[in-house]
C-alpha positions as CSV (number, residue, x, y, z in Angstrom):
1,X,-64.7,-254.1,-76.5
2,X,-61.6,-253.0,-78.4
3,X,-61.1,-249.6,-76.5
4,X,-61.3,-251.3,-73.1
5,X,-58.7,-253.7,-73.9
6,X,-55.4,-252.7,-72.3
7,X,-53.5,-251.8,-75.4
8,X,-52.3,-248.6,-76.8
9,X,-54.0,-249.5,-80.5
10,X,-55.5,-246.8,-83.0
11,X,-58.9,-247.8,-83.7
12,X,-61.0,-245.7,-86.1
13,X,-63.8,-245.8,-88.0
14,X,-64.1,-245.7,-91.9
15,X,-67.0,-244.7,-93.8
16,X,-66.8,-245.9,-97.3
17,X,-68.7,-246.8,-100.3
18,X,-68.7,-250.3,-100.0
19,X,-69.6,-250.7,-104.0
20,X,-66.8,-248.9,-105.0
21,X,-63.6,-249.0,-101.8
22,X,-61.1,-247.6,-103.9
23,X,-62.4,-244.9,-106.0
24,X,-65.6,-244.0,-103.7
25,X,-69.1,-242.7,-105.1
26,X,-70.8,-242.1,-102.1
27,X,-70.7,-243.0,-98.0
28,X,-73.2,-246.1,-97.5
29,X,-71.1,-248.1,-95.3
30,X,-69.2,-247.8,-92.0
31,X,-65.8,-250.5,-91.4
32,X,-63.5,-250.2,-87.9
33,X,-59.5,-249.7,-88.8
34,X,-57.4,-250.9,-86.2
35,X,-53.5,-250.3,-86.1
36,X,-51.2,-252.6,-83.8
37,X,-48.4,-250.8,-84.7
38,X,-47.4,-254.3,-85.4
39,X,-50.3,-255.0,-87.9
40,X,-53.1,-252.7,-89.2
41,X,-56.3,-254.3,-89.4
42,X,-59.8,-253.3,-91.7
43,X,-62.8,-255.1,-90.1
44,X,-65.9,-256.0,-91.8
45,X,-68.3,-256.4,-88.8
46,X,-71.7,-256.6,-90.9
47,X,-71.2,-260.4,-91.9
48,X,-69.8,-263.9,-90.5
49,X,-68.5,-264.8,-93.5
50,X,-65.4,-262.8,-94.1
51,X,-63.8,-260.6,-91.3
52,X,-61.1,-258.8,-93.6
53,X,-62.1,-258.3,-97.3
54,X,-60.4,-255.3,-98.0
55,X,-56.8,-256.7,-98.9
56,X,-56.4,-253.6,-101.3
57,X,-57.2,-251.2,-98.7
58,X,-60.1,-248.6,-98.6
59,X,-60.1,-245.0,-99.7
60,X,-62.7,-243.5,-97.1
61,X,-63.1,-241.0,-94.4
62,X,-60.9,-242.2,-91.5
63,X,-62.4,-240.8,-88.1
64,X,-60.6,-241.4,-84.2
65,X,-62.7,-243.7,-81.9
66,X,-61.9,-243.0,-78.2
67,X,-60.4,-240.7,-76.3
């Protein structure tokens, strides 16, 4: 849904270690990254609870989405 909205945003996805998103172990967990250019954006999609919970960042593999 994000790639067919008409804006120019860089949307990735992040594969991480969810136990550890600073100093990673292992890959067991996928996020989406979205930069505005106004805002940049790390989205938890796997619960309801919290949308963002990475406020420190993530240290992960950052790959393109779209083309």
């Amino acid at each position: 849904m994000i790639l067919a909205a008409p804006v120019d945003w860089k949307v990735q996805l992040v594969y991480m270690d969810i136990d550890n998103p600073n100093n990673p172990q292992t890959v067991n967990h996928v996020i989406v990254s979205i930069d505005t250019d106004q805002a940049s954006y790390l989205i938890e999609t796997t619960t309801n609870e919290v949308m963002q919970p990475y406020i420190d960042g993530v240290t992960g593999w950052y790959f393109d989405v779209g083309g």
